[in-house]
C-alpha positions as CSV (number, residue, x, y, z in Angstrom):
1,X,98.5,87.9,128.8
2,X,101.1,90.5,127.4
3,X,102.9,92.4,129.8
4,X,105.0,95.9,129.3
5,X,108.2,94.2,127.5
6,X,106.3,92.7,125.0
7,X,104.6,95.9,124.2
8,X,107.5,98.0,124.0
9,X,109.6,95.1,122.2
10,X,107.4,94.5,119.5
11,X,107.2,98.7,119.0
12,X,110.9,98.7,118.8
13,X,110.5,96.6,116.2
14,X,108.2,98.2,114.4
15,X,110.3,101.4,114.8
16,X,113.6,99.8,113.8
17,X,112.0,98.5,110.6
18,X,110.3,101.6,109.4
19,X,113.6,103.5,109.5
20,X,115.6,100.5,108.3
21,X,113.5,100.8,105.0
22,X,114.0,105.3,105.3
23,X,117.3,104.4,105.2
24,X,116.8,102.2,102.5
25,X,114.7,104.3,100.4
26,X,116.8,107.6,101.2
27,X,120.2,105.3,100.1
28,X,121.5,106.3,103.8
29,X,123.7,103.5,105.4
30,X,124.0,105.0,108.7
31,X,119.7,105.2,109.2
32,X,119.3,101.5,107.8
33,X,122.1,100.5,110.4
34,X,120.3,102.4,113.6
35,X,117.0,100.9,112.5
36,X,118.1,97.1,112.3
37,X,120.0,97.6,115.7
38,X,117.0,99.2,116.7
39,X,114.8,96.2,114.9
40,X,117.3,93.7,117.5
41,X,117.0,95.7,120.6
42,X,113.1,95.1,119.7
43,X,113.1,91.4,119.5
44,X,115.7,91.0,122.8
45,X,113.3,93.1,124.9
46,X,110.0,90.8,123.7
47,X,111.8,87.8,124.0
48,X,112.2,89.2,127.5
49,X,109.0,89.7,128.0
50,X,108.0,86.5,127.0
51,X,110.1,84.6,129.1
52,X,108.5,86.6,132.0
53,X,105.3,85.7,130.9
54,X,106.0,82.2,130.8
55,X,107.4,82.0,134.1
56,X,104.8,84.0,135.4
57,X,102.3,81.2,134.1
58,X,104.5,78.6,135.6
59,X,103.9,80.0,139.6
């Protein structure tokens, strides 16, 4: 079952890497940097959500 985090995790990453490749494209360092933080902050907050899951399963 997915829950909220995962959700929301995997669309910060989604985010993160379609302005990571703006920035990219537009040659601006400062967008490319915001959208791979943003690309991290996505994967924490899924991992996150996946550990819940899993101890959710465990109970």
């Amino acid at each position: 079952m997915v829950n909220k985090d995962q959700v929301k995790g995997v669309a910060k990453q989604a985010k993160g890497a379609v302005k990571e490749a703006a920035g990219k494209v537009t040659g601006s360092e400062k967008m490319e940097a915001e959208g791979k933080i943003e690309k991290a902050g996505g994967k924490v907050q899924k991992s996150f959500g996946d550990a819940k899951d899993k101890v959710k399963k465990a109970l």
